[in-house]
C-alpha positions in Angstrom: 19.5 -21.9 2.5 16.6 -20.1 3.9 13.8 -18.6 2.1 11.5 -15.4 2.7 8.3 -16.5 3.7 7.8 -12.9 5.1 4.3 -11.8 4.2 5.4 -8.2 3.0 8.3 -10.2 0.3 5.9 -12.6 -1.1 2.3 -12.1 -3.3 -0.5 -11.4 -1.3 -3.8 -13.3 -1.1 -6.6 -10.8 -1.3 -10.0 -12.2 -0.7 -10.2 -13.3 3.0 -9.3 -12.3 6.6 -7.6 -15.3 8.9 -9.0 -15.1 12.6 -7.4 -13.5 15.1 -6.9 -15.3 18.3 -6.7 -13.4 22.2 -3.3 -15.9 22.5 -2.0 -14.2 18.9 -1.2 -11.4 21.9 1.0 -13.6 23.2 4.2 -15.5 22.1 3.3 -18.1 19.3 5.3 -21.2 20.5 3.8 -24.1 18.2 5.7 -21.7 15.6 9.0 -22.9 16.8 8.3 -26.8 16.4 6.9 -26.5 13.4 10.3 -24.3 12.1 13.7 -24.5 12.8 15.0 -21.9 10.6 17.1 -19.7 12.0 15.9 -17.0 10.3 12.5 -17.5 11.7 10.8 -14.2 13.3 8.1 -13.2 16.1 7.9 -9.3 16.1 5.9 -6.4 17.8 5.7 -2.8 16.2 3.5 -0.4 18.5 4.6 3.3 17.4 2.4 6.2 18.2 2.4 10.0 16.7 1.8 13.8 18.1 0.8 14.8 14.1 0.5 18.3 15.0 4.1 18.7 16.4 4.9 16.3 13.1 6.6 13.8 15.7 6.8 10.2 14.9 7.6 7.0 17.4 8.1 3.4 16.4 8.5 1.0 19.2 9.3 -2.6 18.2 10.4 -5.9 19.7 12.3 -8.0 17.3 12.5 -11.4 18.6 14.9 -14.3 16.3 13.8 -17.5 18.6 15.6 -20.3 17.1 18.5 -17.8 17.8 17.7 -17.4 21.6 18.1 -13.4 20.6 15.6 -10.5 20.3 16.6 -6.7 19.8 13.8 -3.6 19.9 13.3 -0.6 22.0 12.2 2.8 21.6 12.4 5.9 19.1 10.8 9.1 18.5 11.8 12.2 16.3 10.7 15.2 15.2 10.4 15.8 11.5 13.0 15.1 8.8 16.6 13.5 10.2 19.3 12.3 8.2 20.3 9.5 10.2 18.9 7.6 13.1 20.9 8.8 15.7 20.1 12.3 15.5 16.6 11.8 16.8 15.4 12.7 19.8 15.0 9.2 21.2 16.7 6.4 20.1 17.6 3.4 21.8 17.2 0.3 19.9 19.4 -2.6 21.5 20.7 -5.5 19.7 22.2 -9.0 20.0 19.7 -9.4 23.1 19.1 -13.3 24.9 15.3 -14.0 25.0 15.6 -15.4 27.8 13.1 -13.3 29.6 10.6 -14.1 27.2 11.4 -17.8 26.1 12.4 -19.0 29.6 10.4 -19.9 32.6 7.1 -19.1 31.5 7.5 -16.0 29.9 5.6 -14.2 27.1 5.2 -11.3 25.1 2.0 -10.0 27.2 4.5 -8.0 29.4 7.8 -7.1 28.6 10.4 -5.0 29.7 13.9 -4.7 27.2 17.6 -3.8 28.9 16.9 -0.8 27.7 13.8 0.0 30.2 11.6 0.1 27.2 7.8 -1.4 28.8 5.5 -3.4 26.4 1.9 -4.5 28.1 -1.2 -6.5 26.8 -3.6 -5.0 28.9 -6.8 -7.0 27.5 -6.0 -8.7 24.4 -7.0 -7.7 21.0 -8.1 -4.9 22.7 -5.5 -2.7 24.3 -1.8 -2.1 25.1 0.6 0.4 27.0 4.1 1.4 26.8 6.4 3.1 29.0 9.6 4.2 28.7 11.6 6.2 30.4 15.9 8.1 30.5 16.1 11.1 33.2 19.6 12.0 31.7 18.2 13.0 28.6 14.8 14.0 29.2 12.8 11.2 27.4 10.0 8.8 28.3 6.7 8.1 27.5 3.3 6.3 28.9 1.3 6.2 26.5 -1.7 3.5 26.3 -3.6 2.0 22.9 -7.3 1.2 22.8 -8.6 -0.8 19.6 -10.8 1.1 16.9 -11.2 -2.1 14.9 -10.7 -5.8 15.1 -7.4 -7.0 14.0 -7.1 -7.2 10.1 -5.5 -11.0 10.2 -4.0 -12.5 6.7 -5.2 -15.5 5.6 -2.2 -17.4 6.8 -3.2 -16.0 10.5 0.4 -15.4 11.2 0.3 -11.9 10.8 -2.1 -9.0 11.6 -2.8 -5.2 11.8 -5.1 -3.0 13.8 -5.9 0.5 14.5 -5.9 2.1 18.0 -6.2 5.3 19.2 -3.2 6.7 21.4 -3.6 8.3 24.3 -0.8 9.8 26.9 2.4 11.7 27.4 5.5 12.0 25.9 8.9 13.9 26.7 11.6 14.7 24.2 14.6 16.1 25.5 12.8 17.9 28.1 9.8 19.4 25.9 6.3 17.9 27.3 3.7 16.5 24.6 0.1 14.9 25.0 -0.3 12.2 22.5 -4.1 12.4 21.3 -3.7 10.4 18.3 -4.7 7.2 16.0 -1.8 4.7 14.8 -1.5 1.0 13.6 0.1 -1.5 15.4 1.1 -5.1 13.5 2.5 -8.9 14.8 4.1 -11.0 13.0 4.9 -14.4 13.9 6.3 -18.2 12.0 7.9 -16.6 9.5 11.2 -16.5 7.9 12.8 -13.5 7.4 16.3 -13.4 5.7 18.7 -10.5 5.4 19.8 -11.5 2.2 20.0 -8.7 -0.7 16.5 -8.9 -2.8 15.7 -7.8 -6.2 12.9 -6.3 -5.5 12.1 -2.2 -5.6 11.3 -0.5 -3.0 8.5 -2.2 -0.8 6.3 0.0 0.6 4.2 0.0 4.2 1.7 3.0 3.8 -1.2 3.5 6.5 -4.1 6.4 6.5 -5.8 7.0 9.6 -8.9 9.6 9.6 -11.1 8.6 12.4 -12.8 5.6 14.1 -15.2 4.9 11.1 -12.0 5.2 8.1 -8.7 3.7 7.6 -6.5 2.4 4.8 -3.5 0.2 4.6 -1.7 -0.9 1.7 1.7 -2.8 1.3 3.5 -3.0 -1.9 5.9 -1.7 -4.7 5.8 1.3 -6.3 4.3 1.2 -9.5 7.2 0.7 -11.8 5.7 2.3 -14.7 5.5 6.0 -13.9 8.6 5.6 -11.3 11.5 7.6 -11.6 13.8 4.7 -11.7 11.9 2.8 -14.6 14.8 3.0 -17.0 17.9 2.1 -14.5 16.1 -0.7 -12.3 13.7 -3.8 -13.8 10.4 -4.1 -12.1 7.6 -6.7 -13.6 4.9 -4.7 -13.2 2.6 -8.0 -12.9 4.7 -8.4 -9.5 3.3 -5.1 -8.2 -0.3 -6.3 -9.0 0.7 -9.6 -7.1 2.4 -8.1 -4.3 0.0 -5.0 -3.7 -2.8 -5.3 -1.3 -4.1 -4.6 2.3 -7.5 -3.8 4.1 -9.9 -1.1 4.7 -12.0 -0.6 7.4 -14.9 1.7 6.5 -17.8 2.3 8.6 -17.4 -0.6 11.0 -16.6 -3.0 8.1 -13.1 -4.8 7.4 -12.8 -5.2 3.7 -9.7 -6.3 1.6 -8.3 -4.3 -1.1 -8.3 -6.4 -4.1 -5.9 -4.0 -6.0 -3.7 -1.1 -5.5 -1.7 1.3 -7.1 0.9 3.0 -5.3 2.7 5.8 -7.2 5.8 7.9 -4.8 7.6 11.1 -4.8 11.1 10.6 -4.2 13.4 13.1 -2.2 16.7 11.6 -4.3 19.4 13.3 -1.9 18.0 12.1 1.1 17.6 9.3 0.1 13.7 8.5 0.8 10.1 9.2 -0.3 8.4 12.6 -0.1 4.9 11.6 -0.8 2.4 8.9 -2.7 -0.6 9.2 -4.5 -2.4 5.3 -3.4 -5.4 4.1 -5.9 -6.9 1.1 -3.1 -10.0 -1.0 -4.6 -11.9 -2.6 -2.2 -13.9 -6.4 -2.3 -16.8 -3.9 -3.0 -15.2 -2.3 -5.9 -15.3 1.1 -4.1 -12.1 3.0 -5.4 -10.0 5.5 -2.4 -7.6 7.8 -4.0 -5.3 8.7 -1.4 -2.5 11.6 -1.4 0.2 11.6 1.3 2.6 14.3 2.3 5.4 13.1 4.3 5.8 15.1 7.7 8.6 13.3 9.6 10.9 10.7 8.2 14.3 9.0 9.3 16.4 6.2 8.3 17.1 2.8 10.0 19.0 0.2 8.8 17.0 -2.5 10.4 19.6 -5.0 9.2 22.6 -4.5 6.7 21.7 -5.3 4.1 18.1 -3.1 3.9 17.4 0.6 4.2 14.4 1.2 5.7 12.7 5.0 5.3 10.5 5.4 8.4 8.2 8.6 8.0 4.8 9.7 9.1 2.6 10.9 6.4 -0.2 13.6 6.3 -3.0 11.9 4.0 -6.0 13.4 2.6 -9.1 11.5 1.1 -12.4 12.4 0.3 -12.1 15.8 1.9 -10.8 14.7 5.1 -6.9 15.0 6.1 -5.4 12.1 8.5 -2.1 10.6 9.5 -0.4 7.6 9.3 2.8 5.4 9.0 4.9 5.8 5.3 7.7 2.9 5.5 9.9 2.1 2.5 12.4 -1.1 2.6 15.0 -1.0 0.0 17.9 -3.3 -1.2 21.2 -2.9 -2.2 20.5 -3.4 -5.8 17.8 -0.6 -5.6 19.3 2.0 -3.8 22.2 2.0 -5.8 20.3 2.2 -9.2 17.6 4.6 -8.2 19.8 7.5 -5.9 22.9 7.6 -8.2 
């Protein structure tokens, strides 16, 4: 049976960056000799935000090689929608041959789903642009991402994280918005990712964007302590202390966090957070006390056997107010215990 070796599932190492690579833009093919798991996963997540029209986009490519199969496309909403089909713009396709990619010499520097959904490296490590693009219901977007910051790569250099700045245009159903805005875009790539049920609380995916010199991610649980759910679900809290950690970037510096605490508001009938209040420590020691206000959120059950809660949050630190990605997974075992 396969195992999780997703970095998100697993502790996280806290005291060093791995090195990001221009070809870790590209499709990581070593990967596949070196693992024949089927569960085995090379993914690209590039959303983008208007924050003041509280509209959120995630854009992914999903791609299951030892599978010969990749699914993604695009999505955008405006904020809070029960389920994923009631957005404005969604068209995520599944069950997908990667051939395009996998065959003949092709890569993940330019590609283009059935969907029409366009994904381009335009210099790598460095920029990006997607396009997509349905007449008959008044979507599409061209919107192109410039780096603020050098990718934030783990130490086992199969996975990173960076911040760009957005820039472009997007239509929803007709209605014309310039994108003027920061996000994070992540790879992943030669890990395995099962679908099995975990025991695990929710894990969380938080980002805090509030300019080119200041940014904050953290990925985690929920500290189980002052959750809600403390009595009806069991949470180690030394697992959150192993499993919380991420990066800052602060004044042109990349630092890890070396601890985090991440405490969340839950909206129980709908089924997802409301906000969080994030305690980050840094390599330096330098504490940032975050608190995040969720603008626009909506479900997608990525696989069956997970709910993700996809949102974009308003944060505010140190006097200053940005945006930025709030994603919770949860499990079977979780939801049940913690929304009943």
């Amino acid at each position: 049976m396969s195992s999780n070796t997703s970095y998100f599932m697993n502790a996280q190492v806290a005291d060093s960056f791995g090195d990001a690579q221009p070809h870790d833009d590209g499709m990581h093919r070593a990967a596949l000799a070196e693992n024949p798991d089927p569960a085995l996963v090379e993914t690209v997540f590039a959303g983008f935000h208007v924050p003041e029209a509280d509209i959120h986009c995630l854009n992914y490519i999903w791609l299951h090689p030892n599978l010969h199969l990749m699914s993604g496309g695009a999505w955008c909403w405006r904020g809070f929608v029960r389920t994923q089909l009631e957005a404005d713009l969604f068209d995520m396709r599944d069950f997908v041959p990667d051939t395009a990619i996998t065959d003949d010499g092709g890569d993940l520097t330019d590609v283009t789903l059935p969907n029409g959904y366009r994904y381009q490296v335009l210099e790598p490590l460095q920029s990006i642009r997607m396009t997509y693009d349905d007449p008959a219901r008044g979507n599409s977007f061209d919107v192109t991402q410039t780096a603020i910051m050098p990718p934030a790569m783990l130490p086992s250099n199969r996975h990173f994280d960076q911040v760009m700045r957005s820039t472009g245009t997007l239509r929803l159903r007709g209605e014309e918005f310039e994108v003027n805005s920061y996000a994070v875009r992540d790879r992943s790539w030669g890990e395995a990712r099962t679908e099995d049920p975990a025991g695990a609380s929710a894990i969380h995916w938080l980002v805090a964007v509030f300019g080119d010199d200041y940014a904050v991610h953290v990925t985690g649980l929920q500290d189980p302590q002052t959750a809600h759910w403390r009595d009806v679900f069991p949470e180690d809290p030394a697992r959150a202390q192993a499993m919380n950690r991420g990066w800052v970037w602060r004044d042109g510096r990349l630092l890890t966090v070396t601890e985090a605490r991440i405490e969340t508001e839950w909206d129980i009938g709908a089924r997802r957070q409301a906000a969080h209040r994030v305690v980050a420590v840094d390599e330096t020691g330098a504490e940032h006390v975050l608190h995040g206000q969720l603008r626009a959120a909506a479900p997608w059950h990525t696989w069956s056997n997970v709910h993700m809660s996809i949102g974009l949050a308003r944060w505010e630190a140190d006097g200053r107010v940005g945006h930025g990605d709030s994603q919770v997974a949860m499990w079977t075992d979780f939801v049940r215990a913690a929304f009943r």
